[in-house]
C-alpha positions as CSV (number, residue, x, y, z in Angstrom):
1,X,-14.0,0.1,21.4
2,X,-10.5,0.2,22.9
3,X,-7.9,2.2,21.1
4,X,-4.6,0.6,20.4
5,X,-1.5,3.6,20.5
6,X,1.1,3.1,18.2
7,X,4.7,3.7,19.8
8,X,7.1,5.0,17.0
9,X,9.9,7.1,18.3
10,X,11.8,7.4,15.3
11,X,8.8,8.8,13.8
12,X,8.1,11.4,16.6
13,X,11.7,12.1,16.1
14,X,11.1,13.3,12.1
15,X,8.3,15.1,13.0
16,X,10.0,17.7,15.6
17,X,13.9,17.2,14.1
18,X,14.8,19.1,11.2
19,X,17.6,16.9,10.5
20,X,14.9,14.7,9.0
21,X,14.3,17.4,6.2
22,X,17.3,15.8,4.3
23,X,15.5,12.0,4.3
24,X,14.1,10.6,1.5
25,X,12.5,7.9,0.1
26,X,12.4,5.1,2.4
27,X,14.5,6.0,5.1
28,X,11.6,9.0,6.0
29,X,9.4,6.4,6.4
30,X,10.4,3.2,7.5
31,X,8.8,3.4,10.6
32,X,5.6,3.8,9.1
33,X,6.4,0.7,6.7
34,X,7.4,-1.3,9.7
35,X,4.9,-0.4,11.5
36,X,2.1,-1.2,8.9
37,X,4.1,-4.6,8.2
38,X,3.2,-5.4,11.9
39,X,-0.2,-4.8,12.0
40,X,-0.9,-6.3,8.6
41,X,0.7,-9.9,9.0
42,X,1.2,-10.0,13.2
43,X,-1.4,-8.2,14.5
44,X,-4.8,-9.4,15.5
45,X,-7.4,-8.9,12.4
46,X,-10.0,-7.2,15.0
47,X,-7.6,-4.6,16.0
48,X,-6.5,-3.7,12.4
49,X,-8.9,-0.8,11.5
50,X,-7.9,1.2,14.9
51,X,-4.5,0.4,14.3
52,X,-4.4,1.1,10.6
53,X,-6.4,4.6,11.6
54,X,-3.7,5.8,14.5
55,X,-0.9,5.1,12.0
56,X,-2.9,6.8,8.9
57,X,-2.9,9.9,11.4
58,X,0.5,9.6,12.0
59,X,1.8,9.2,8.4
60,X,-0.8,12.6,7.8
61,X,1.5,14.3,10.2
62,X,4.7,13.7,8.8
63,X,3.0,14.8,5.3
64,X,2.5,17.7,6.9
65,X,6.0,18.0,7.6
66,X,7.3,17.2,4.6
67,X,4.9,19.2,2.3
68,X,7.3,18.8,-1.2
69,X,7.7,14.5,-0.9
70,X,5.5,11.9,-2.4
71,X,6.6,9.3,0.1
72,X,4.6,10.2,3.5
73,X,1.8,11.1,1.2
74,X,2.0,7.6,-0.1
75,X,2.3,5.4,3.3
76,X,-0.6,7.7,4.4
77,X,-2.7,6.5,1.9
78,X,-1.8,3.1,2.4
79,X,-2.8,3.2,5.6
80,X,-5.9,4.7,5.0
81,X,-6.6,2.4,2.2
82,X,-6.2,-0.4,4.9
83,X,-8.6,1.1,7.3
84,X,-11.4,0.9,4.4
85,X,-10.3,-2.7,4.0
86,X,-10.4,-3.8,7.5
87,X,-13.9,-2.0,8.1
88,X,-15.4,-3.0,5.1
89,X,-18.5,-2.3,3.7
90,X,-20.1,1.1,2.5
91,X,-18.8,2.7,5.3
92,X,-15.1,2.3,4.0
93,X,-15.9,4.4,0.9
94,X,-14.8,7.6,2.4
95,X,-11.7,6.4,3.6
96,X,-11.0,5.1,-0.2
97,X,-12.1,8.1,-1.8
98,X,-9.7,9.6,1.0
99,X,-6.7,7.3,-0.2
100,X,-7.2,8.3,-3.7
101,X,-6.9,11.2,-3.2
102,X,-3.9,11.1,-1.5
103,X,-1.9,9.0,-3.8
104,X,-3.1,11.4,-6.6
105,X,-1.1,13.9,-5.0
106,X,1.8,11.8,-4.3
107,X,1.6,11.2,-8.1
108,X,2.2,14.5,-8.7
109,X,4.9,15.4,-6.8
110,X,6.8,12.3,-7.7
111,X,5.2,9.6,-9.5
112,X,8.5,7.9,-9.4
113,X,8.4,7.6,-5.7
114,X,9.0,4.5,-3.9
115,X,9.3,2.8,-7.6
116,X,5.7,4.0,-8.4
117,X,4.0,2.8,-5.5
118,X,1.7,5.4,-5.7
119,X,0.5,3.3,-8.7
120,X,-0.2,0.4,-7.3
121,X,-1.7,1.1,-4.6
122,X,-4.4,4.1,-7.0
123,X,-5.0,0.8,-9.4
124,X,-5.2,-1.6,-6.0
125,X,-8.5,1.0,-5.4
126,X,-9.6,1.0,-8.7
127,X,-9.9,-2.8,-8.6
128,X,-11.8,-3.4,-5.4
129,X,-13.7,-0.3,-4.5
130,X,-17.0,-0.9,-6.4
131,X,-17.8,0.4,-9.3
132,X,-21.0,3.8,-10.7
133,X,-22.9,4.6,-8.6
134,X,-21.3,3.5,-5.7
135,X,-18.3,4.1,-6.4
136,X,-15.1,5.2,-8.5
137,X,-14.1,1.5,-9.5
138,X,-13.1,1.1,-12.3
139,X,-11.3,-2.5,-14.2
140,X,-9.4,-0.8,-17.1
141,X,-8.0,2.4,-15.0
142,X,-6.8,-0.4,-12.9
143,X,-4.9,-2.2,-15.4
144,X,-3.6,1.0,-16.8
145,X,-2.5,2.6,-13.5
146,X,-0.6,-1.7,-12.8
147,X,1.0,-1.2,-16.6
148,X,2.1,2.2,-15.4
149,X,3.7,0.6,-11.9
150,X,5.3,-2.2,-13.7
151,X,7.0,0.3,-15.9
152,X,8.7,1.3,-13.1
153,X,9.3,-1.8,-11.3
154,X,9.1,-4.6,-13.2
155,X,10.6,-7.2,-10.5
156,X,8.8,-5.3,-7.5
157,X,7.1,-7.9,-5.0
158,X,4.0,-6.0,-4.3
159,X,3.4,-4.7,-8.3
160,X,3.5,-8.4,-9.5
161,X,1.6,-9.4,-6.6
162,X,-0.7,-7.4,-6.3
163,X,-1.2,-7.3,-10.7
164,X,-1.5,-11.0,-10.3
165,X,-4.1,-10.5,-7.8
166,X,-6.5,-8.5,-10.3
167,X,-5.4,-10.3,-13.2
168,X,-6.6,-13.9,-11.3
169,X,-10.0,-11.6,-10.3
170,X,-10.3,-11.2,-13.7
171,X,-10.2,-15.2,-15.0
172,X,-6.7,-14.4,-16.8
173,X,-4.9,-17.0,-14.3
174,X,-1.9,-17.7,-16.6
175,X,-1.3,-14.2,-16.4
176,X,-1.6,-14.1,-12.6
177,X,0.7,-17.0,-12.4
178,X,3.3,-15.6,-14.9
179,X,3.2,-12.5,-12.0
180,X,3.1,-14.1,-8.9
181,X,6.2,-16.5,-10.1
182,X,7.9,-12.9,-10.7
183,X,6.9,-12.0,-7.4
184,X,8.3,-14.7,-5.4
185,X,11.7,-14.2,-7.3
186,X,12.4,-10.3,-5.8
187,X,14.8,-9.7,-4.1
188,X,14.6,-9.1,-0.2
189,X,14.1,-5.4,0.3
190,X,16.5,-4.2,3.2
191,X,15.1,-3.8,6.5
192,X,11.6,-5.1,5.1
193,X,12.0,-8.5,6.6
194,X,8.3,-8.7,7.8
195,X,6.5,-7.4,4.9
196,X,8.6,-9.3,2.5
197,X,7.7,-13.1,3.9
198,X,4.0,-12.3,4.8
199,X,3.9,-11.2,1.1
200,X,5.0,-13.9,-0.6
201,X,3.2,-16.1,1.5
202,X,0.5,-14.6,0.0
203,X,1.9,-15.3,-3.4
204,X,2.5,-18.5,-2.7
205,X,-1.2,-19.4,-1.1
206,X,-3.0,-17.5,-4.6
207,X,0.0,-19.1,-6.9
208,X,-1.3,-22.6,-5.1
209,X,-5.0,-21.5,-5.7
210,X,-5.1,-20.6,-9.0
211,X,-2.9,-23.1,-10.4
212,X,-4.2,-26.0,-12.7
């Protein structure tokens, strides 16, 4: 299978400069963001999983970097947590159990990081991986890790969305609707142009599914 290379020179910029030392929260890494924007709503679907691997290793290394901050630690695990979602199947188990673990570390470091993305995206895993024995699923440590994000950002696009998401999975649609109508009224997040309108596209197509 062909290998598709990622080309982020900001990023290999952080990772040698130790000007970058002083970034953080988004501005450490936005290309990573931007980068995982593209693949997810521009990208071919059959390329995702090698994609969503060569930026996963590329988010590890600035974690490396950047030892004491929740923030690579969190866009690595998203990455990885995409991987397992574009490969599917039992195979993608590691590379949950692998995200986990990584946004359990970025919890504690900063569980405030990225408004408490860390807690979206643990209780995102909780909600799809599959539950004993195959797997560390779980429904109600995924609504309690959600509540938890909410706290932190209540108008966020991606908590509501993605809460609304579970909540419709779980047949409490006015819920879901009550958090997808949220969603669609955040505010644009600067420089997140791409991930914003594929989002809320998404919003819109599960707000138009799950409607009476």
């Amino acid at each position: 299978m062909k290998k598709h290379h990622l080309h982020l020179p900001l990023l290999a910029l952080c990772l040698s400069a130790s000007l970058c030392f002083a970034a953080n929260d988004e501005s450490l890494v936005r290309p990573i963001q931007d980068q995982w924007a593209q693949i997810k709503y521009r990208q071919d679907a059959q390329q995702h999983a090698d994609a969503y691997h060569a930026l996963a290793e590329l988010a590890g290394k600035l974690a490396q970097s950047h030892p004491t901050q929740a923030e690579p630690l969190i866009w690595q695990g998203i990455a990885v947590s995409s991987e397992a979602g574009a490969k599917g199947g039992l195979g993608a188990l590691s590379l949950a159990k692998h995200a986990k673990l990584l946004f359990e570390q970025a919890l504690q470091l900063d569980a405030s990081a990225l408004e408490g993305s860390a807690y979206t995206s643990l209780a995102t895993l909780y909600a799809k991986v599959p539950g004993w024995p195959l797997g560390f699923g779980d429904k109600a440590k995924a609504n309690e890790l959600f509540k938890k994000a909410l706290a932190l950002n209540p108008q966020g696009l991606d908590s509501n969305f993605l809460y609304a998401d579970f909540l419709a999975d779980q047949g409490q649609q006015a819920d879901a609707i009550r958090h997808l109508q949220t969603a669609l009224q955040a505010a644009p997040r600067p420089g997140r142009d791409v991930a914003d309108a594929g989002r809320k596209l998404e919003a819109k197509a599960l707000l138009k599914q799950i409607s009476p």
